[in-house]
C-alpha positions in Angstrom: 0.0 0.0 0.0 1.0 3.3 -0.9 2.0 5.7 2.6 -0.4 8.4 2.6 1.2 11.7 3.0 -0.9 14.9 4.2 1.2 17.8 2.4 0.0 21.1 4.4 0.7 24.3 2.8 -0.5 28.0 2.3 -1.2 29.4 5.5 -1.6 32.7 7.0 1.8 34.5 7.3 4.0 36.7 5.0 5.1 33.5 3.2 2.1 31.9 1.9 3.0 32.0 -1.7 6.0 30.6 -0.7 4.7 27.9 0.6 2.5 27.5 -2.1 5.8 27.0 -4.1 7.3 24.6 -1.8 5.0 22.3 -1.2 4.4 22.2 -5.7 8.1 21.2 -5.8 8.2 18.4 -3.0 4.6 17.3 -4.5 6.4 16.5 -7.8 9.2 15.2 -6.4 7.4 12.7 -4.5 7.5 9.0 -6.1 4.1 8.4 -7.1 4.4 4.6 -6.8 5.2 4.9 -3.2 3.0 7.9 -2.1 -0.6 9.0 -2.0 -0.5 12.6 -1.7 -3.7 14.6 0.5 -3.8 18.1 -0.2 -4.1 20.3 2.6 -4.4 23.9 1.5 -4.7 26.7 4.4 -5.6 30.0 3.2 -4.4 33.1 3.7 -7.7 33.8 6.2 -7.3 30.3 8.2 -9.5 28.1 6.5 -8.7 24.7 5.3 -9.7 23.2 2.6 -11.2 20.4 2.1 -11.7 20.1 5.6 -8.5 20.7 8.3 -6.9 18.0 10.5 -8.6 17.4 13.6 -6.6 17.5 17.1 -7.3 14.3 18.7 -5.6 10.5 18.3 -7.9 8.5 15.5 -9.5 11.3 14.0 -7.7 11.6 11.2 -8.2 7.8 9.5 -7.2 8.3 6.2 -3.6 10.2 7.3 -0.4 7.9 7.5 2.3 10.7 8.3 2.4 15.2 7.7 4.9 16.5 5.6 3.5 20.2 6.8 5.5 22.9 4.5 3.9 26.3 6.2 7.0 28.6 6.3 6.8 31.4 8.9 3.8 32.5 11.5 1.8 29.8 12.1 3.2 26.9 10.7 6.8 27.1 11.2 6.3 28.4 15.2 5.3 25.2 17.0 1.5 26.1 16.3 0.5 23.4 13.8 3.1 20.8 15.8 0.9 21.0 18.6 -2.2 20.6 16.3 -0.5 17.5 14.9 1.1 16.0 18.6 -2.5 16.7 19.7 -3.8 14.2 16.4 -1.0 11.7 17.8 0.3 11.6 13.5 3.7 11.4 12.3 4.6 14.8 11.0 8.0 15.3 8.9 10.1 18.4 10.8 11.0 19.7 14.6 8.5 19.1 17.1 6.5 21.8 18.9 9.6 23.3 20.9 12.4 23.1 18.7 9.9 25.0 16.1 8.7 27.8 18.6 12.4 28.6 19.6 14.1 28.4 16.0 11.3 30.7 15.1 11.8 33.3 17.5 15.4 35.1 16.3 16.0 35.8 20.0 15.3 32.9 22.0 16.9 31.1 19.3 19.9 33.9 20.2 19.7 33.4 24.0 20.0 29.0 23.2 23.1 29.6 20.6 24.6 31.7 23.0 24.1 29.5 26.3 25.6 26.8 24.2 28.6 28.5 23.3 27.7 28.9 19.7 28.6 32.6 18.1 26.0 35.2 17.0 25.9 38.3 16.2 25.4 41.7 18.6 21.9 42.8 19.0 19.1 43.4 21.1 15.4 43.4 21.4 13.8 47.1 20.6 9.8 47.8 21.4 7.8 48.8 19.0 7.2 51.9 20.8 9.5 53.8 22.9 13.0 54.6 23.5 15.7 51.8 22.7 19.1 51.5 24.0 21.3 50.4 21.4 25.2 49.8 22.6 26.7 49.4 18.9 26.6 52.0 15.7 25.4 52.0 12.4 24.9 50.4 10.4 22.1 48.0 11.8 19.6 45.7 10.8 16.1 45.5 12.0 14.0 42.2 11.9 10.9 40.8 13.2 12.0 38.2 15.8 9.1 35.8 14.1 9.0 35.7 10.4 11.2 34.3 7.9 12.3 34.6 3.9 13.5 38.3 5.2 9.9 39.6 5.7 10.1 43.2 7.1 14.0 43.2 7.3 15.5 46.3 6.5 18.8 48.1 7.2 19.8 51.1 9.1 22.2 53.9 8.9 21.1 56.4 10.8 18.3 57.4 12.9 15.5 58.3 11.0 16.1 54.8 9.0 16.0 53.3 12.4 12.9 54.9 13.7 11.2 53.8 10.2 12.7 50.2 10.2 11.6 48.9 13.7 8.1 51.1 12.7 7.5 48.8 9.8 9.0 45.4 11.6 6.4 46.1 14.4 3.6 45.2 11.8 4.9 41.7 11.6 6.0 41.1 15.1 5.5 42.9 19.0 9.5 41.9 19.4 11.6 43.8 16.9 15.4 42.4 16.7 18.3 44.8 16.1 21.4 43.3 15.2 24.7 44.9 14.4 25.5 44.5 10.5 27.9 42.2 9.2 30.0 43.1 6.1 30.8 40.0 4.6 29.5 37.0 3.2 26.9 35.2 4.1 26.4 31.0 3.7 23.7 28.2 4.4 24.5 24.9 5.7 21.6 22.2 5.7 21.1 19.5 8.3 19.2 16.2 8.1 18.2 13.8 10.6 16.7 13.1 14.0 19.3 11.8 16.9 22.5 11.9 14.6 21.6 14.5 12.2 24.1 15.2 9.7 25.6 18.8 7.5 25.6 19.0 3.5 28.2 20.8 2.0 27.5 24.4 2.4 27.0 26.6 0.0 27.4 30.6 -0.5 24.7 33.0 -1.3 25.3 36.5 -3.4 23.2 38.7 -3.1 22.4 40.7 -6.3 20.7 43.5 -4.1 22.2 45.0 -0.6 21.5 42.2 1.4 19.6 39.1 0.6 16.0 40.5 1.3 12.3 38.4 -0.2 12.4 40.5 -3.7 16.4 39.1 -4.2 15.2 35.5 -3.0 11.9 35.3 -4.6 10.9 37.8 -7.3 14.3 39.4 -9.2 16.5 35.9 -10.2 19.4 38.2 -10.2 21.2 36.3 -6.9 23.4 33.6 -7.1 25.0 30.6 -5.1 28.0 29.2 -4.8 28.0 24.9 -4.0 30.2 24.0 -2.8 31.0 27.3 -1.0 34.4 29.0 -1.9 36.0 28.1 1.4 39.2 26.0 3.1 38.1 22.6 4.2 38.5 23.6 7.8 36.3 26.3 7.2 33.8 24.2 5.8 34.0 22.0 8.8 33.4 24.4 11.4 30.3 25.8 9.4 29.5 21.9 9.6 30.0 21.3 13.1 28.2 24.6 14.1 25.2 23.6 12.1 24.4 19.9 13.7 25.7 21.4 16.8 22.9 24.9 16.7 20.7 22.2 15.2 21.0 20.0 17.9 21.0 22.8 20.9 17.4 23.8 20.2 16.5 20.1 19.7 15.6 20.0 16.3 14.5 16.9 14.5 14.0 16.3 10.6 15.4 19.0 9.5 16.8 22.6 9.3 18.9 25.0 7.7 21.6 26.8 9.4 22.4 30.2 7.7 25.6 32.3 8.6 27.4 35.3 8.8 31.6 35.5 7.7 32.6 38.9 8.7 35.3 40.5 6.4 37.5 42.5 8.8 37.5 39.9 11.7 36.8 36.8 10.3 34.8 35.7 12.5 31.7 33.3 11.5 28.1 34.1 13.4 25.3 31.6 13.2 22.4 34.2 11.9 19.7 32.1 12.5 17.8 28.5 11.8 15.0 27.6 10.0 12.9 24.3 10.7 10.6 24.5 7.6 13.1 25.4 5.1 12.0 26.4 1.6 11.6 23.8 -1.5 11.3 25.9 -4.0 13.0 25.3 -6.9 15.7 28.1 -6.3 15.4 26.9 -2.4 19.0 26.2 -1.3 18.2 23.4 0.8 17.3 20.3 -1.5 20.1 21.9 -3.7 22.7 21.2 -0.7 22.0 17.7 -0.2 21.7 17.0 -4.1 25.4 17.9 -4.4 25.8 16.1 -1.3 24.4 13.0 -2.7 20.7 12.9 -1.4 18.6 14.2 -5.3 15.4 15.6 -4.1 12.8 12.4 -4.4 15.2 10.8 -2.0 15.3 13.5 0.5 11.9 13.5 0.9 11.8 9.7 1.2 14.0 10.4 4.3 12.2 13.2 5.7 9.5 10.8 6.0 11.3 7.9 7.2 12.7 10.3 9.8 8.8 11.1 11.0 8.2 8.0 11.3 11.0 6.6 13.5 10.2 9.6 15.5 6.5 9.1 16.0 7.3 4.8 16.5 10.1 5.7 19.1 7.5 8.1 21.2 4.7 5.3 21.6 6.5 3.9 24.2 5.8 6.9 26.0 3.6 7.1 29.1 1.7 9.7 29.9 0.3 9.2 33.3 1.0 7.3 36.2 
């Protein structure tokens, strides 16, 4: 029998074409000999359609595992993987806390940097009020939840800062401000659940300023480097920082780990992590572990394989006394 695979997309945040785009490319990459695919679409409003997935063990019959693609707010936060560890189903992707942490930029600081792991200056600015600021310009302003550089912009003075945590504040209550990194900037991917694994990373080059949602999505103008332009031992500590960020806010599945080489120091920064990683067909992700060896219909045969040891390994599980 073929595995039936609920593919969730759309959804309510910033990224919903995104998604949209993601979840087309891991839909045609599926083999169809070995899976049914259930569509899943939620719109931009909240409404699923055909019907949603219902939160409680056995309601959910004709579901054998989740492959949930729902980049950003609700979706990629730990929102839908309590909806689906509520279901008791197998879902592809970190589990409810790894998601909520990875998607907020600061907790996901405040973890790197408990663990050792280096990231860059910054604080947390209100989106009204005075803010405190202990490094200069140039800056750059971010919503702490959102992702594919929604509401990013950069600073260089104060009028551009005023106006930059104004327009992140319609995405998010937290506002990040982070110092700005001249340099380059790379993604590593990681795969797996108790000994994930790094791709070769690759380099990103920004045709625009910095890599912002019209450079990655709309203009085709930015390019990538695989495997990245670096010394092998270079390319091993972006490695070992990436399983090692993956694995300090307990990740499972899969993530990407992007990051920061600053020119004048050379010093590497983990920027930040993503748990729902886009499939598009100029994502970086799939691309990594093709030229690491894993072509996309495989990939997602693992990703799947991955949910389901997970889910098979937490049956044993009790819950009460």
């Amino acid at each position: 029998m073929k595995t039936r695979v609920a593919v969730v997309y759309g959804g309510r945040s910033g990224e919903h074409e995104v998604s949209l785009r993601s979840a087309q490319s891991i839909i045609e990459a599926m083999d169809a000999g070995k899976y049914e695919v259930l569509h899943y679409v939620i719109s931009k409003e909240g409404t699923w359609s055909p019907r949603p997935i219902l939160p409680e063990p056995g309601g959910n019959p004709g579901i054998d595992v989740v492959f949930p693609v729902l980049h950003g707010t609700f979706g990629e936060d730990g929102t839908v993987q309590g909806l689906l560890e509520l279901a008791d189903l197998p879902y592809v992707g970190a589990g409810v806390l790894a998601s909520s942490v990875s998607m907020d930029k600061e907790m996901m600081k405040r973890v790197a940097t408990a663990n050792g792991l280096p990231v860059v200056q910054y604080v947390v600015a209100a989106c009204s009020g005075m803010w405190s600021i202990p490094f200069g310009f140039p800056m750059f302003v971010k919503p702490a939840n959102l992702g594919s550089s929604v509401g990013i912009s950069k600073a260089r003075d104060g009028e551009e800062l005023t106006a930059a945590i104004e327009l992140a504040g319609k995405y998010d209550r937290k506002v990040i401000v982070e110092r700005a990194i001249t340099g380059r900037e790379f993604e590593c991917a990681v795969l797996g659940n108790d000994k994930p694994v790094a791709s070769a990373p690759c380099e990103i080059l920004p045709s625009r300023e910095f890599y912002d949602y019209e450079d990655k999505y709309l203009l085709d103008q930015a390019q990538t480097v695989i495997p990245a332009d670096l010394p092998p031992e270079h390319i091993a500590t972006i490695q070992r920082l990436a399983v090692e960020c993956y694995q300090a806010v307990g990740c499972e599945g899969m993530a990407r780990v992007d990051f920061l080489l600053e020119t004048a120091t050379s010093d590497l920064y983990i920027n930040e992590i993503n748990t729902i990683p886009g499939f598009t067909s100029i994502s970086m992700y799939p691309k990594m572990w093709e030229y690491s060896g894993l072509p996309m219909p495989k990939l997602i045969d693992r990703l799947i394989e991955l949910a389901l040891e997970r889910h098979a390994s937490r049956t044993s599980l009790r819950y009460s006394r």
